[in-house]
C-alpha positions, 0 to 999 in steps of 0.5 A: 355642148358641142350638138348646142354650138352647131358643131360637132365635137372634134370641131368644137375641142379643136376652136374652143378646148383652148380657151377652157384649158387652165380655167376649170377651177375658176369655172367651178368656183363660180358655179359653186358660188352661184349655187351657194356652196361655200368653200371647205 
């Protein structure tokens, strides 16, 4: 991700790592959903 977004990882844990805290099982619910898993 970070090599993706032009930086490299300390840079990209110190802007963006915040803005992901507390969301990861959002973020995997809807990944889920789109690959057609269903919760159980």
């Amino acid at each position: 991700m970070a090599e993706w977004a032009g930086h490299s990882v300390e840079v990209l844990l110190k802007i963006y790592a915040k803005c992901l805290d507390g969301k990861a099982a959002a973020v995997r619910q809807r990944v889920e959903a789109a690959l057609g898993h269903r919760p159980g």
